[in-house]
C-alpha positions in Angstrom: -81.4 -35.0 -40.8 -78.9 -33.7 -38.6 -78.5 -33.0 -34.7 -77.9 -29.7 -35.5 -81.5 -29.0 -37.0 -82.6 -25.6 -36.8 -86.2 -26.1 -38.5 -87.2 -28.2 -35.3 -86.3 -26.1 -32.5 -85.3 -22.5 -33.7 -87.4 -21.2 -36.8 -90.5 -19.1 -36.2 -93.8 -20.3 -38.2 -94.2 -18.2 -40.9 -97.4 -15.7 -40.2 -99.5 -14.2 -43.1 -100.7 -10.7 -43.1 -102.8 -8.9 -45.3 -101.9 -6.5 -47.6 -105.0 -4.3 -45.9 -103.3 -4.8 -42.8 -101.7 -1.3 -41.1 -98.2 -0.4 -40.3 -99.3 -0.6 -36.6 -101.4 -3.7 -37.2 -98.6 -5.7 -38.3 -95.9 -3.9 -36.2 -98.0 -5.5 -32.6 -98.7 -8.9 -34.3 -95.0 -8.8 -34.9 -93.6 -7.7 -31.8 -96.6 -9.6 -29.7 -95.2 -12.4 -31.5 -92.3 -12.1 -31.9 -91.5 -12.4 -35.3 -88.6 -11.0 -37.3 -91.1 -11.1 -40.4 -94.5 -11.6 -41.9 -95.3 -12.6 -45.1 -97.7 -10.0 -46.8 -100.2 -11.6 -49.1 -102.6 -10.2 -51.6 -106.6 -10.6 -51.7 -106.1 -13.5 -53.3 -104.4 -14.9 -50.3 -101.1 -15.6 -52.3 -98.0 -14.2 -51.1 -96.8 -11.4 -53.2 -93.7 -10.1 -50.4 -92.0 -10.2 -47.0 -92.0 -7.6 -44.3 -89.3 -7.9 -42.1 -88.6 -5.9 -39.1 -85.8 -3.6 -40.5 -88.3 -2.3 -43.5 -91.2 -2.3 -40.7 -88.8 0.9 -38.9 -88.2 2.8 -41.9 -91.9 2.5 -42.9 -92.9 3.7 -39.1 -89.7 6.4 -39.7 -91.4 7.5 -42.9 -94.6 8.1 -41.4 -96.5 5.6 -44.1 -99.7 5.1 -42.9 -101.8 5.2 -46.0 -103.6 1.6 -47.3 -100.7 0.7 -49.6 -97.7 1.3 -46.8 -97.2 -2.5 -46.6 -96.3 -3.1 -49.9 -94.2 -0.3 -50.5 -92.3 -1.4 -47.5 -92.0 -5.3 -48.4 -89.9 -6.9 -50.6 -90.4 -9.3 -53.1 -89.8 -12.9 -52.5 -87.1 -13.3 -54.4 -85.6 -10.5 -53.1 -85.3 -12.3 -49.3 -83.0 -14.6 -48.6 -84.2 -18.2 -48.7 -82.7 -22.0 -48.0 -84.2 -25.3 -47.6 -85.0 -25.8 -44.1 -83.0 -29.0 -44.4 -79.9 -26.8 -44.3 -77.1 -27.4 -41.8 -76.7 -24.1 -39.4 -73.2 -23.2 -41.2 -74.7 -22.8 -44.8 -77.5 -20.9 -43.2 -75.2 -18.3 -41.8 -73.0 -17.9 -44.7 -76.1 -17.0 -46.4 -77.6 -14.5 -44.4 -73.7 -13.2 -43.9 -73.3 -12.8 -47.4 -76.7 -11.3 -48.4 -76.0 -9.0 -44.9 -79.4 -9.5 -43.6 -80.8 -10.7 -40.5 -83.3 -12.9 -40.9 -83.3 -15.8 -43.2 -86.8 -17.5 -44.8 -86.8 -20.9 -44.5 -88.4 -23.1 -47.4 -89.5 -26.9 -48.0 -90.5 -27.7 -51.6 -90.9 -24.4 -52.4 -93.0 -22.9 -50.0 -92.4 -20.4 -47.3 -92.3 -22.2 -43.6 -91.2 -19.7 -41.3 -87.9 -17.3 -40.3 -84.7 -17.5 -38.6 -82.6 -14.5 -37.1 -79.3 -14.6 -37.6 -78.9 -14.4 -33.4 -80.4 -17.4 -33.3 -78.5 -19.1 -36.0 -75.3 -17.9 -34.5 -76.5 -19.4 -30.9 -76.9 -22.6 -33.4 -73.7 -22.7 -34.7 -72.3 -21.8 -31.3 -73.1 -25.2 -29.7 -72.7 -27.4 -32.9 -70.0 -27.7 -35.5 -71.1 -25.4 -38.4 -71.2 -28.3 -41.2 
């Protein structure tokens, strides 16, 4: 492990919310919080997509407050950027710079461990050499 390590000092936990849950519900847990994105999961408590804050906006912009809002609004897992959270700060910026997204989920042996904004990956990479 590196000096640089992000997952010690800079990643968010990763929060669960159900797929129940309203648009307002999870909009204050996530600002309360604040977290740049919530894993939605389903009754069966597995995750089945990822709300972050940018699809949380145009879900409050399109006025979705019927049961279903939060998985129209999230996107599948595979559709969010993930990296090991073993990474070194420079790969996880040239990630979330080449997928253009903000926030990057973190994983350790496959499984979902919590979020990092590209702000704070930047303030990361600011301090330390980006290797």
């Amino acid at each position: 492990m590196s000096e640089y390590n992000l997952y010690s000092r800079d990643v968010r936990p990763t929060i669960t919310v159900p797929e129940c849950a309203t648009i307002e519900q999870t909009a204050s847990l996530m600002s309360f919080a604040g977290l740049p994105a919530v894993v939605l999961a389903g009754a069966d408590g597995h995750p089945i997509g990822v709300l972050g804050r940018t699809e949380l906006v145009a879900a409050i912009a399109a006025g979705a407050h019927h049961p279903t809002a939060l998985a129209e609004a999230s996107l599948c897992l595979d559709g969010y950027p993930q990296i090991d959270c073993e990474a070194s700060p420079g790969a996880v910026l040239r990630l979330a710079l080449s997928r253009g997204c903000e926030t990057v989920m973190f994983t350790k042996a496959g499984k979902i461990v919590g979020f990092l904004d590209l702000v704070d990956i930047l303030a990361a990479v600011g301090s330390a050499p980006p290797y």
